[in-house]
C-alpha positions as CSV (number, residue, x, y, z in Angstrom):
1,X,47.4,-33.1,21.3
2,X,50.6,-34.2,23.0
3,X,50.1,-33.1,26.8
4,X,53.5,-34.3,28.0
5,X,55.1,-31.9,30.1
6,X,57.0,-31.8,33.2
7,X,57.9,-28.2,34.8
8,X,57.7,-28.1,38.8
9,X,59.1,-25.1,40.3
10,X,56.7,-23.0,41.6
11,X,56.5,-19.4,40.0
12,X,54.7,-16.8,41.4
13,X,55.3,-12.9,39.1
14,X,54.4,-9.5,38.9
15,X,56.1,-6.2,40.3
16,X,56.9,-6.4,43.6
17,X,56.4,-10.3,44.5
18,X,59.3,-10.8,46.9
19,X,57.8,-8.2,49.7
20,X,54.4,-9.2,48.8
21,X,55.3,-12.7,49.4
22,X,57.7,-12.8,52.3
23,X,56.2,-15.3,54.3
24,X,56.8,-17.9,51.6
25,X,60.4,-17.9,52.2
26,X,59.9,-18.3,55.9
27,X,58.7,-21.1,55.1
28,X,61.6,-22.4,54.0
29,X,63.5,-21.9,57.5
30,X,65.3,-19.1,59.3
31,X,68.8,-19.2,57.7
32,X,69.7,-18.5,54.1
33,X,72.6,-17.8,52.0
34,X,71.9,-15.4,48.7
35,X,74.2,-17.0,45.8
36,X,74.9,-13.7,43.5
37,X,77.3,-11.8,41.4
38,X,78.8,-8.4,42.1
39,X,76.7,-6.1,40.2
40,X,73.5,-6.8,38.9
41,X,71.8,-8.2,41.8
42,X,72.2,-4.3,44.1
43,X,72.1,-2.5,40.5
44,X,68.3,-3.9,39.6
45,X,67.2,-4.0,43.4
46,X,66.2,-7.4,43.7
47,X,69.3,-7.5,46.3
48,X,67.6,-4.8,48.4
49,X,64.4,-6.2,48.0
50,X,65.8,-10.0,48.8
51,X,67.4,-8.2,52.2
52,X,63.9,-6.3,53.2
53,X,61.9,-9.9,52.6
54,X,64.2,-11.6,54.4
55,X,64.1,-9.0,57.5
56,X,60.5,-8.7,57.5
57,X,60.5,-12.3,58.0
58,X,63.7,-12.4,60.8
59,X,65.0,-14.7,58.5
60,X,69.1,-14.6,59.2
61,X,71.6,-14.1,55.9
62,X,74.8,-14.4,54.2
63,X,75.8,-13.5,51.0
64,X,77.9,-15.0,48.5
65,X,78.9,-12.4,45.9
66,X,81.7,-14.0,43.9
67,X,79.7,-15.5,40.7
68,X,81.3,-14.2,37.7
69,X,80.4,-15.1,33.9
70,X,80.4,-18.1,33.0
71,X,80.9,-19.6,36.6
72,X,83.1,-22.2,37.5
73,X,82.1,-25.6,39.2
74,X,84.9,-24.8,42.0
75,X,83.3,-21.2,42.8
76,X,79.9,-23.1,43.0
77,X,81.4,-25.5,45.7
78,X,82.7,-22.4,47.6
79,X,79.5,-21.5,47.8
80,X,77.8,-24.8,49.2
81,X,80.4,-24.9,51.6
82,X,79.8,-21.4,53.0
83,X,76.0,-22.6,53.0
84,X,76.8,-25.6,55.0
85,X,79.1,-24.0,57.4
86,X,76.6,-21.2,58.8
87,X,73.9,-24.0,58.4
88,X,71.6,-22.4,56.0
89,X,68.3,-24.2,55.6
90,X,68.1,-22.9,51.6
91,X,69.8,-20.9,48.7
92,X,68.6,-17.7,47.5
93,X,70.2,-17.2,44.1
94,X,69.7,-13.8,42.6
95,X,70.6,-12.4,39.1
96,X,71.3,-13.4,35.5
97,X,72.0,-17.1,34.1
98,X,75.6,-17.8,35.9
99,X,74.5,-16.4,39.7
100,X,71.2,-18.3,39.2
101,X,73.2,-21.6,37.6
102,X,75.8,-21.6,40.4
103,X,73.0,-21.4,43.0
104,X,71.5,-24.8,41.7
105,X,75.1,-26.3,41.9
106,X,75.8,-24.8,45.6
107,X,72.7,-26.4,46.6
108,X,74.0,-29.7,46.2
109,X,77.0,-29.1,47.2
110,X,75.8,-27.3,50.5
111,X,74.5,-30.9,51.6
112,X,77.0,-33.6,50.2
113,X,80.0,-32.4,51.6
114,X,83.1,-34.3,49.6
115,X,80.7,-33.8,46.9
116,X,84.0,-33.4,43.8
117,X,83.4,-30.7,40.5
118,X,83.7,-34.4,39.0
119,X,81.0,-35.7,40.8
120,X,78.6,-33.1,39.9
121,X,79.1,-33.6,36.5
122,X,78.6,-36.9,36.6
123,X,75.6,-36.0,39.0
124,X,77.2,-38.8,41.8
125,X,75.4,-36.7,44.9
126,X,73.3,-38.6,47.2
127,X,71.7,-36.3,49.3
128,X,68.9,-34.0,48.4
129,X,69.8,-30.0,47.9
130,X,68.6,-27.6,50.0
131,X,65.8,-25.9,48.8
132,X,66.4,-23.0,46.0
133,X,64.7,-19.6,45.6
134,X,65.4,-18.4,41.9
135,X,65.2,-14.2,41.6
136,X,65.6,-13.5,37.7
137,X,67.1,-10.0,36.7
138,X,67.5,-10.3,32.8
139,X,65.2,-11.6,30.2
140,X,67.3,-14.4,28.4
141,X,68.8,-17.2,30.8
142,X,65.0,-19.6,31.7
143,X,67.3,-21.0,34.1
144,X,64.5,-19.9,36.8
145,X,62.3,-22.6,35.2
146,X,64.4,-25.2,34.6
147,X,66.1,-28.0,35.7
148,X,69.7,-27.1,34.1
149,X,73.4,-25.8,35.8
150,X,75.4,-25.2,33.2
151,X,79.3,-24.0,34.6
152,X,82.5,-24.5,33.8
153,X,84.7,-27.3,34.5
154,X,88.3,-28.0,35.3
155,X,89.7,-27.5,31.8
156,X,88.3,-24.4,30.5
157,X,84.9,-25.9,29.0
158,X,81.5,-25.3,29.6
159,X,79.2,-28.2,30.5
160,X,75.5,-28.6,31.5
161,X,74.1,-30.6,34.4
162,X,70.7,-31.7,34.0
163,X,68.5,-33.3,37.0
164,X,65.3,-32.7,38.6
165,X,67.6,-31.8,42.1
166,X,68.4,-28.9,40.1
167,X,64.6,-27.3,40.0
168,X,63.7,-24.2,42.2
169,X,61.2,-24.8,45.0
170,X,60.0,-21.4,44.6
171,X,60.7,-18.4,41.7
172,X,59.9,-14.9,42.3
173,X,59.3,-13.6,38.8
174,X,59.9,-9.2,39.2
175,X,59.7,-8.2,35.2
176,X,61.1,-4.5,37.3
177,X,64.6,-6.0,37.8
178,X,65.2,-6.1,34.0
179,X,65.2,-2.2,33.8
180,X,68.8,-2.0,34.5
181,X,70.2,-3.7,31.8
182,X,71.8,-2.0,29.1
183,X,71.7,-2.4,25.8
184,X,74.4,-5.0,24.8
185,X,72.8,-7.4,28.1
186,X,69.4,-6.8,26.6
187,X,70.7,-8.0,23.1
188,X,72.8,-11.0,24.3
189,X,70.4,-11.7,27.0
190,X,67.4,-12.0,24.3
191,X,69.6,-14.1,22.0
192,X,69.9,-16.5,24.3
193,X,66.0,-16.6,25.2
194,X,65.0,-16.5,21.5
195,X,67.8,-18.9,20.8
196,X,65.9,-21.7,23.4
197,X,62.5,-20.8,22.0
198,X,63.7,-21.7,18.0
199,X,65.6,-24.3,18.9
200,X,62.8,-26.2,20.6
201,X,60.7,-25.2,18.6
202,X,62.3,-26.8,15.2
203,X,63.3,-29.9,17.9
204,X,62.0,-33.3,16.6
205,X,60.7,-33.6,20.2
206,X,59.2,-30.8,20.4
207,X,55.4,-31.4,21.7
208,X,52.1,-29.7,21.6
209,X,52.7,-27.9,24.8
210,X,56.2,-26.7,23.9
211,X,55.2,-25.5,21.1
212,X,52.6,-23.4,22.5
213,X,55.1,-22.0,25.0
214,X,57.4,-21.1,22.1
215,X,54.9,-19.4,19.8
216,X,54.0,-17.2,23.2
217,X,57.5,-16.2,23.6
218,X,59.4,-16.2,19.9
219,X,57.1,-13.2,18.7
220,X,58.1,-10.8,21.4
221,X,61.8,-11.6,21.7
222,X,61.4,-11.0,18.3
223,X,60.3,-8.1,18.3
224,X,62.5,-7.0,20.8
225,X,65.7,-7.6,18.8
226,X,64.8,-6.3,15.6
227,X,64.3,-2.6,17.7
228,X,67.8,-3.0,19.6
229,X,69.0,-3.9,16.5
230,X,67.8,-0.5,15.0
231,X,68.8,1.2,18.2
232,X,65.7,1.7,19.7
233,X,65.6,2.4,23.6
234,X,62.7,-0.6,24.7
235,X,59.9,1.0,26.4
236,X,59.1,-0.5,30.5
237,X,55.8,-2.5,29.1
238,X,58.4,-3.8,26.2
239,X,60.6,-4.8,29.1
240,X,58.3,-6.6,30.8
241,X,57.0,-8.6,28.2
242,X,60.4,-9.6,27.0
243,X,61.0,-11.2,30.5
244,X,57.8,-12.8,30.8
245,X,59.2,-14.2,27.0
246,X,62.4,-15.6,28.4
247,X,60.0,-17.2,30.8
248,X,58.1,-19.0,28.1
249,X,61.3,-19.8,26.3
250,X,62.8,-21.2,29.1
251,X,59.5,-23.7,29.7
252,X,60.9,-24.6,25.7
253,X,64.4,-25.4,27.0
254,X,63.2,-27.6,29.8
255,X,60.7,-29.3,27.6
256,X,63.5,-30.1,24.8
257,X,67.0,-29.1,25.4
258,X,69.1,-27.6,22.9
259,X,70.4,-28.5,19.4
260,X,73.5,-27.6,18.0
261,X,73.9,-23.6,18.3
262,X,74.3,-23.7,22.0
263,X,77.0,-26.4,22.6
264,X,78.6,-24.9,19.4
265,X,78.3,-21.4,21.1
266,X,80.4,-22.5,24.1
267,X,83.7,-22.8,22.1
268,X,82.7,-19.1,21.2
269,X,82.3,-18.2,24.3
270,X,85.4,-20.2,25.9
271,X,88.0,-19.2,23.5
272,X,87.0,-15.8,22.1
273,X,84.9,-14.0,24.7
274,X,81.7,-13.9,22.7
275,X,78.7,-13.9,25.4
276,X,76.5,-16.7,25.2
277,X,73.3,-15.4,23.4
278,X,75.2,-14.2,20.5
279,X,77.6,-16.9,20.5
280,X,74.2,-19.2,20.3
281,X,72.6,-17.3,17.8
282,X,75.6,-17.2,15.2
283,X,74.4,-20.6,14.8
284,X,70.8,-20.8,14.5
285,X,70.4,-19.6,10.8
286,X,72.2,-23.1,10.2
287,X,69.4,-24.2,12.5
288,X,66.6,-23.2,10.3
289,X,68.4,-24.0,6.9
290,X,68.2,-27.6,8.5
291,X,64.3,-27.0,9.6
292,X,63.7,-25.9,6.1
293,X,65.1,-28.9,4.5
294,X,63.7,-31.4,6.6
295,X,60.9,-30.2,8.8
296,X,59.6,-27.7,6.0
297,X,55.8,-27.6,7.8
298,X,57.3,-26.8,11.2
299,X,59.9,-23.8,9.8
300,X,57.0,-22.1,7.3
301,X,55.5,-21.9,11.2
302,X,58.3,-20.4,12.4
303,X,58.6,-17.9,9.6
304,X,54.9,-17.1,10.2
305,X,55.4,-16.2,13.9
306,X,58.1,-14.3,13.5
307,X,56.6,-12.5,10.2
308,X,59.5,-12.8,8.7
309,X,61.8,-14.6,5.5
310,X,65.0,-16.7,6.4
311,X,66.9,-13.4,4.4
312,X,65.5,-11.1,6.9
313,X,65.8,-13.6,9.9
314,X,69.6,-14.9,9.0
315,X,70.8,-11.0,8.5
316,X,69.4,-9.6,11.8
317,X,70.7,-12.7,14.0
318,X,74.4,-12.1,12.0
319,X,74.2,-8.2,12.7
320,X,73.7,-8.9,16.2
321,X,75.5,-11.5,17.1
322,X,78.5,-9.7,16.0
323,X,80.7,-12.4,15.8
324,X,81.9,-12.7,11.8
325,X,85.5,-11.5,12.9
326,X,86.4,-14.7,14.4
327,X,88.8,-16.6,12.1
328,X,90.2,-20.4,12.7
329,X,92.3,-22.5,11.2
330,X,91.6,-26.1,10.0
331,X,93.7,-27.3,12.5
332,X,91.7,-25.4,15.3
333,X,88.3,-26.8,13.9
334,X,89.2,-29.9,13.3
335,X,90.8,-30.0,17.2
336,X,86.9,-28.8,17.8
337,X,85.1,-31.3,16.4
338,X,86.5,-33.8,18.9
339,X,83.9,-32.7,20.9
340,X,81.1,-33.5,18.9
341,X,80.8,-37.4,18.3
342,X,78.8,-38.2,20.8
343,X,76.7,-34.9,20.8
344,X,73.3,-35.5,22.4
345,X,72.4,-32.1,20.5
346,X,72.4,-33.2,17.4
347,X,69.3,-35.5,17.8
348,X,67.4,-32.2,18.5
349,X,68.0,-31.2,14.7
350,X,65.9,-31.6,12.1
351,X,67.1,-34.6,9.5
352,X,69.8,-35.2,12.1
353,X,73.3,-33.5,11.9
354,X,77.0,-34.6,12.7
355,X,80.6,-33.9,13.3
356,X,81.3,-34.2,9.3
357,X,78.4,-31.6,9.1
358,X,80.0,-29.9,12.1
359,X,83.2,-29.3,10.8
360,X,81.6,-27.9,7.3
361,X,79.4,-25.1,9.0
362,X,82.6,-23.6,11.1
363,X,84.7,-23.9,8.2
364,X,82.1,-21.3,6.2
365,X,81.8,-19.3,8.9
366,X,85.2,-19.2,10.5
367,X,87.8,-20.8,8.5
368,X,91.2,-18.4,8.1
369,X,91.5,-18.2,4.1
């Protein structure tokens, strides 16, 4: 067995964990800035709870509430700079994937003042971030457990920043703040998780211990989408175990990175509004028809978790992702496959895959007759 495997923040879970745990952020000092968004954080009550930890402890705050959707390297700079200028000995980032993203980033920023968007992506800081506490509230981003930023840049596009900076000291992992969601963040949301989990999971890389993680998670995100899919309201204990899932998946992510379907999904999400998950999951039945040519062994497993055909698998991710409106032109994709020639992603497929190939599968799914 391949025991290779490198995942260090610290995670500690289960229904009320911030109160129960105050003292660990004490810890961390007595001044701290909360990186979130404007709504889900005080709507799933890992805000109030955040405030009452931080009280209990006489811990001083500020908050930072102006992470939108896909978050832009700028707002993330904002943010370090308000974190430097009151002093703040660490981040709290609360919420989905962009608040908890943009936290990461403001981290670094907070202590390498001069510290350019350009610079970050290039990952040019010096000095170490200041230590990150990672609150989760929906069950798709595994951005708690890994070591990933992804924001967007200057000129529209979305772009990830890997590094080990980029890991939380400490996760509190509440399954509770999930309950808010409604349906269309619970489907786009468990995309995205189930997307990391298969796409790992067919990865060439993929190791013994990734694998475990992803045949943990893919059954119940499964699961999960096939009932939203058929309009079913998910129960609390279905809830939880979907973001316990997203955890797993996200342990996938770390321990692989992504093939094609998520930087394909960005031009989704960047030019047509599609949110991530089912931006990413347009893509993965192109995935699998890749697995089943070339890594036939690995994708019968798949199939075999799942409980499921390619048919059944390719027509639910299609229904949900929602996205078979979209229409290019040539033009537009070949503009698109600029991007893609030197495409780290497309060692993570099985066989391989290319621009040539590239162009081909947006051309069947997109191109304007």
């Amino acid at each position: 067995m391949d025991f290779n495997f490198y995942m260090p923040a610290r995670i500690l879970s289960g229904k009320g964990v911030i109160l129960e745990n105050s003292p660990e952020l004490k810890a961390l000092g007595t001044r701290c800035l909360i990186v979130t968004g404007t709504r889900s954080a005080k709507k799933s009550g890992a805000l109030d709870d955040a405030f009452a930890a931080l009280e209990k402890e006489w811990i001083s705050y500020s908050v930072f509430d102006k992470i939108q959707a896909n978050p832009l390297a700028e707002t993330c700079q904002e943010a370090g700079n308000q974190a430097r200028e009151m002093e703040a000995d660490f981040i709290l980032g609360i919420g989905g994937g962009s608040p908890l993203d943009s936290a990461k980033a403001a981290a670094i920023y907070a202590t390498n003042p001069g510290l350019t968007t350009e610079g970050m992506l290039q990952k040019k800081w010096k000095k170490t971030p200041l230590p990150l506490v990672l609150i989760g509230t929906t069950s798709g981003t595994g951005s708690e457990v890994s070591s990933t930023s992804v924001l967007t840049w200057e000129d529209g596009r979305k772009r990830a920043v890997t590094h080990p900076d980029l890991y939380a000291d400490l996760v509190f992992a509440d399954p509770q703040y999930t309950y808010s969601m409604n349906r269309e963040l619970s489907i786009t949301t468990a995309l995205d998780a189930f997307s990391h989990a298969a796409e790992g999971f067919l990865s060439p890389v993929c190791n013994d211990i990734a694998a475990l993680c992803a045949k943990k998670a893919m059954p119940t995100l499964w699961e999960g989408l096939k009932a939203l899919e058929a309009g079913e309201a998910l129960s609390s204990t279905q809830k939880d175990a979907m973001y316990y899932a997203s955890l797993w998946a996200g342990l996938v992510l770390n321990a692989t990175g992504t093939a094609f379907p998520h930087p394909f999904g960005y031009i989704l999400t960047e030019d047509y509004n599609i949110p991530h998950g089912r931006a990413c999951a347009t893509f993965l039945p192109a995935l699998v028809l890749c697995g089943m040519e070339n890594s036939a062994e690995r994708t019968a497993a798949l199939f075999d978790c799942l409980g499921c055909t390619f048919s059944e698998l390719s027509d639910v991710l299609s229904r949900l992702s929602a996205t078979a409106h979209i229409r290019m032109t040539a033009k537009q994709i070949e503009t698109y496959s600029t991007r893609w020639e030197h495409l780290k992603n497309f060692k993570n497929v099985p066989g391989g895959f290319d621009a040539t190939r590239g162009i081909a599968l947006f051309r069947g799914l997109f191109l304007d007759p």
